[in-house]
ZADOPA-924894 format. One record per residue (C-alpha): x, y, z. Coordinates in steps of 0.05 Angstrom, whole numbers, padded with zeros to 5 digits, always signed. Layout:
<rs>
XYZ;...
</rs>
This chain:
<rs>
-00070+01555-00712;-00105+01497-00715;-00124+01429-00755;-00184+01456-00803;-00133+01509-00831;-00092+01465-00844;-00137+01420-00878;-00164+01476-00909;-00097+01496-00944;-00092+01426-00962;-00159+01422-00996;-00141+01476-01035;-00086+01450-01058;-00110+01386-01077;-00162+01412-01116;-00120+01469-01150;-00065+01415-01183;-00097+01348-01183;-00173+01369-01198;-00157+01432-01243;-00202+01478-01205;-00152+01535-01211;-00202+01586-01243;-00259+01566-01199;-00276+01593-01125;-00247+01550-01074;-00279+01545-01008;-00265+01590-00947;-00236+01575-00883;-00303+01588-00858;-00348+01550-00920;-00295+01490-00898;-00309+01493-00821;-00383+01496-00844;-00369+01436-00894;-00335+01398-00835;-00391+01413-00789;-00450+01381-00843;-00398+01317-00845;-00396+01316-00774;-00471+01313-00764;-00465+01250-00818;-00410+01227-00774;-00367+01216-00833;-00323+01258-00793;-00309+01263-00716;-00296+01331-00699;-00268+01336-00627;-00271+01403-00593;-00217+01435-00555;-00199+01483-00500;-00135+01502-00527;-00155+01510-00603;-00219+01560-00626;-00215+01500-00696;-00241+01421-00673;-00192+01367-00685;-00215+01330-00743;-00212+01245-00752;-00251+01204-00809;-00315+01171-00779;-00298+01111-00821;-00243+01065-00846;-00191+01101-00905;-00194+01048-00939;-00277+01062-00959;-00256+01133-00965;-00211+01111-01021;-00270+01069-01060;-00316+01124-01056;-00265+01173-01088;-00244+01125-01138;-00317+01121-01163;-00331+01197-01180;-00295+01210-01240;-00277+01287-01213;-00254+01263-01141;-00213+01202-01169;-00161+01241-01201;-00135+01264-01132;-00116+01199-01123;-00072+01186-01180;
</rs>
């Protein structure tokens, strides 16, 4: 129920196919709410509380298109994007 499980799922995922972390630990829900939190207090993510959810709503704190230049300059984070 919730955006940051879902995200978290997708994390997962992204990092089990396109990164090759399949043998390594993968995050928690509750290491990625604490993960999502840090980026929050960067503001390189907006996290919005709700009433109606117990997990924040979650929007970048910048443009995608920066996102996407950052990613493409780590040589581990880059393959995600291929």
């Amino acid at each position: 129920d919730g955006v940051l499980p879902a995200v978290h799922r997708r994390l997962c995922t992204l990092l089990r196919s396109h990164v090759g972390l399949s043998g390594a630990k993968l995050p928690t829900l509750a290491e990625a709410g604490e993960m999502a939190g840090r980026l929050g207090d960067t503001r390189l993510l907006l996290l919005d509380n709700s009433k109606s959810s117990r997990w924040p709503t979650l929007r970048l704190g910048m443009q995608p298109d920066d996102v996407i230049f950052a990613l493409r300059e780590d040589s581990l984070l880059s393959k995600m994007l291929d």
